[in-house]
N, C-alpha and C positions, 0 to 999 in steps of 0.2 A: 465873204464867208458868213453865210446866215445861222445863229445861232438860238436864234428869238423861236417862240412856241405861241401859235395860234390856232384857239379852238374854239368855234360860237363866240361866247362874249368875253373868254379868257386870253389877254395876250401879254407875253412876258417876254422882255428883251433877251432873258435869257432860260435856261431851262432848269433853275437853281434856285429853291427858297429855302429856307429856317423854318426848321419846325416846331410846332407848339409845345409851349413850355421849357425849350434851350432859348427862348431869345427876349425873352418877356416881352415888352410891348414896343419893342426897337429904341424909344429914349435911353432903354438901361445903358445899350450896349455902344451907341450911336456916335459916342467919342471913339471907338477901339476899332470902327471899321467905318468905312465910305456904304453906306447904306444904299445910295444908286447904281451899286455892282450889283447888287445881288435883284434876283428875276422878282422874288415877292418874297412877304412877309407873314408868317404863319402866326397869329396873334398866340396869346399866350388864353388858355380855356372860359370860354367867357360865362356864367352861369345866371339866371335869374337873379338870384341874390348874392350876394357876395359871402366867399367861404374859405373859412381859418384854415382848412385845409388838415390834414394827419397831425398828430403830437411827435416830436422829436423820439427818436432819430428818423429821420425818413431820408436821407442819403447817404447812400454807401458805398464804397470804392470793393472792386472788385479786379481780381484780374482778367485783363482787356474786356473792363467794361465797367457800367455801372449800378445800380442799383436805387432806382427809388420809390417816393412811396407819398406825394406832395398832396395828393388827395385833391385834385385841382382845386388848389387855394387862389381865389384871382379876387378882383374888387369888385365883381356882380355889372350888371348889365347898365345900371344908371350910371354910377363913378365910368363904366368904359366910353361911354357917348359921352359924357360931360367932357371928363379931363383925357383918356387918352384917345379916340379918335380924332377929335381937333390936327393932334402932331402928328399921328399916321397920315393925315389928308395931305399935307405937306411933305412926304418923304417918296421921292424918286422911284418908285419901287412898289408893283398893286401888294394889294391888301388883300389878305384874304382871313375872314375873321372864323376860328375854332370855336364851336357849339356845344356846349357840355352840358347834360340835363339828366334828370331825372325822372322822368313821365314821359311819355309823346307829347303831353299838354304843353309841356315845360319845354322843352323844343321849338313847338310851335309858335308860344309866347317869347321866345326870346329872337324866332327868327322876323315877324312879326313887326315887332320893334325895330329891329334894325336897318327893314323894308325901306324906310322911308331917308336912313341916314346916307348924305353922301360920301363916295370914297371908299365903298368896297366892292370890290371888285370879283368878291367871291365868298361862299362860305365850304367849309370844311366841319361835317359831320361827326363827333367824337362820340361813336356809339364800343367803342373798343378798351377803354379805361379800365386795366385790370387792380387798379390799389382805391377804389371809392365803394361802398357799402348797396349805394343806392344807386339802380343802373348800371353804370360801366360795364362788366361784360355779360350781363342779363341779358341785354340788347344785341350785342357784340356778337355773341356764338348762338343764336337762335335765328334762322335764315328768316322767319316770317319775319319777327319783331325786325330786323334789319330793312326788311323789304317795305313794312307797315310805316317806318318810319321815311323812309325815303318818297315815298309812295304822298305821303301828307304832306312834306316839304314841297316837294315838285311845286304838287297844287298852288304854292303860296308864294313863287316867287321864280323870275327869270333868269334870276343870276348862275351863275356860274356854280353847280351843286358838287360836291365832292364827300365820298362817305370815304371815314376813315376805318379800314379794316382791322379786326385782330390777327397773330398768328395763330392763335391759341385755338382751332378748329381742324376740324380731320381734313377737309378739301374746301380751300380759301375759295376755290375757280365758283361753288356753287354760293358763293356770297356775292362776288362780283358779278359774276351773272344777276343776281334776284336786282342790286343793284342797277345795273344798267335797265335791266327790263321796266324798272319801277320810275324810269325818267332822271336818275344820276346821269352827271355829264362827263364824270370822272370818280376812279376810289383811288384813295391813296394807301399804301401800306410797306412795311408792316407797324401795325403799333409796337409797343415792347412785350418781350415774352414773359410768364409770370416765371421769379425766381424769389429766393432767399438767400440768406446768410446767417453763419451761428458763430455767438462769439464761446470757444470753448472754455473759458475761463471762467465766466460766467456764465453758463450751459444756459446762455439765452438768447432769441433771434437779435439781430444788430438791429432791426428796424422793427417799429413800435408796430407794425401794423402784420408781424411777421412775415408776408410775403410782399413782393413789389414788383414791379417793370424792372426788366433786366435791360440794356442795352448798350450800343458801344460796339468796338470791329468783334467782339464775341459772336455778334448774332447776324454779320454779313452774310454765312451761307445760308442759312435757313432763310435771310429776305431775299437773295436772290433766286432758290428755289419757287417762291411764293409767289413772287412778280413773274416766274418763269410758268408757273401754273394758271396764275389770273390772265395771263399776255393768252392765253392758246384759248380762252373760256368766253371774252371780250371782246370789242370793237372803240370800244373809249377808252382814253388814255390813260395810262395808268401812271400814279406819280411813287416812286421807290422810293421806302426809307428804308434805313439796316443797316447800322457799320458804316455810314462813307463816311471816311477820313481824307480822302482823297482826291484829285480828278481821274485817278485811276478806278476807283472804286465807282466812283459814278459812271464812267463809262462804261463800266460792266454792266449795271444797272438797265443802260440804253440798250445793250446788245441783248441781254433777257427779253426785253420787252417793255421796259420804263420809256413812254416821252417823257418824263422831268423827274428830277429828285430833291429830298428832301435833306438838308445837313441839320443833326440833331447833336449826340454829345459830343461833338467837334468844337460845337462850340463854346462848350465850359473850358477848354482848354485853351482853344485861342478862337476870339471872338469875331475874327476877320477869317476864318475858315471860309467860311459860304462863297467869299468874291475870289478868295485865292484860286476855290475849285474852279470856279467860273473860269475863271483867266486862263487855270491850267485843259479845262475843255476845249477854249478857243484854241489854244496855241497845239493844242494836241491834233484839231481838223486840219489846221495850216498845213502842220509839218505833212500827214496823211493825207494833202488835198483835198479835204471834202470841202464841200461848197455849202453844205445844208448840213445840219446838224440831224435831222432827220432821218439822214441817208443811213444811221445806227440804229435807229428804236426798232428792235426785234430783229437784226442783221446777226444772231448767232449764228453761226454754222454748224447743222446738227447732222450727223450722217443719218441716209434712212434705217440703218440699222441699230443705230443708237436707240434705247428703248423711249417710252415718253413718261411723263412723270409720276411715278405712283407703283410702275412695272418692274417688275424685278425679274429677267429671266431665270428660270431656273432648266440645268439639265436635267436631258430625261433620264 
């Protein structure tokens, strides 16, 4: 029973990574789970320079889900090559490094850099970041700038390109599109939705930056929709985040239209989430005899009368 995913120069034994900024840079967590379960590892947002990130409170618990606002605070592009890529080169499991920027320039300088380092196996484009000032979803809901920026990346490098989408636009399908057209090899989505919280007591937002990324099983159906409107738009594979908590949750994911998915705040919860799902995928083909894992990615069954997405019939 094959469970592995191979695309170009991407190949994951399994169809299962951590996504940036639930798993920091895999040392964090690397006692609390076997790290060679899981298919790859989604680094934690890597920036030109290094950045403090939002002022407190910037996490907040929410019902089924959560709330933040971390301002991708990471240690800057030097301290990552120095001290944590070393230990990611050493862990069972590709790499795939998150790109957080502020400019195109800034992009291209950080991807650039990391051209020449060994051990990654991919990067992933974070042009969707709804809690940072500069950037984040500037880039994110503007189809050019998305396309502009993919478009320059390509240029500059063989690896494995993966743009990370926002939900926060009217129709994701014509992001993923500019996407693919622009030489991506892959988008992953959804990022988190923009939300809030007020504390009534003190008729003030919970979090310092008042709005933030919402996520958690709250926002499952809106990324399964999203992965079900990108999957009908594309031909590259599309990697699903949103809500998985579970191998059930990811399988859904497959039958929309995800080849691979991402486990995100599963993992604050319990840290070994990522391999569990894995397990619970493998064991779930067994029992349903598939042979290939693949034999799900896009296997919904939609009847032809079922509308497509966006349609709303109305009678006359």
């Amino acid at each position: 029973m094959n469970t592995a995913f191979h695309s170009k120069s991407l190949h994951l034994k399994n169809r299962v990574l951590v996504a940036s900024g639930t798993f920091g840079y895999g040392n964090e967590v690397a006692r609390f789970t076997d790290l060679s379960k899981i298919g790859g590892i989604v680094t934690k947002s890597v920036s030109w320079k290094p950045r403090i990130g939002n002022a407190p409170m910037r996490i907040a618990e929410t019902p089924s889900g959560m709330l933040n606002s971390i301002g991708l605070a990471n240690v800057g592009i030097e301290e990552f090559t120095a001290e944590k890529l070393p230990y990611l080169r050493n862990v069972d499991s590709q790499i795939i490094v998150n790109i957080a920027a502020s400019t195109i320039d800034e992009y291209i300088q950080i991807l650039e850099r990391l051209e020449d380092e060994e051990g990654i196996a991919a990067y992933e484009i974070n042009v969707s970041c709804p809690n940072v000032k500069e950037g984040g979803l500037n880039f994110g809901t503007r189809c050019e700038m998305t396309g502009e920026i993919t478009r320059e990346l390509r240029k500059r490098t063989d690896r494995f390109l993966i743009i990370k989408l926002t939900p926060n636009v009217t129709h994701i399908a014509d992001f993923a599109k500019t996407c693919q057209d622009e030489g991506a090899d892959s988008v992953s989505l959804i990022n988190t939705l923009v939300g809030m919280a007020v504390n009534i007591k003190t008729r003030r937002p919970v979090l310092s930056t008042i709005t933030g990324g919402f996520s958690g099983p709250a926002i499952k159906p809106v990324a399964l929709a999203k992965v079900y409107e990108a999957a009908k738009a594309v031909k590259i594979p599309i990697i699903g985040i949103g809500g998985i908590m579970s191998w059930k949750d990811a399988i859904e994911f497959l039958l929309v239209g995800a080849s691979a998915i991402q486990v995100g705040t599963a993992n604050f919860l319990d840290p070994d989430a990522a391999a569990k799902i894995a397990e619970g995928m493998a064991a779930y083909c067994e029992e349903e005899g598939i042979e290939d894992i693949q034999e799900l990615v896009g296997a919904l069954k939609v009847h032809e009368t079922q509308s497509a997405p966006g349609f709303v019939p109305v009678k006359a």
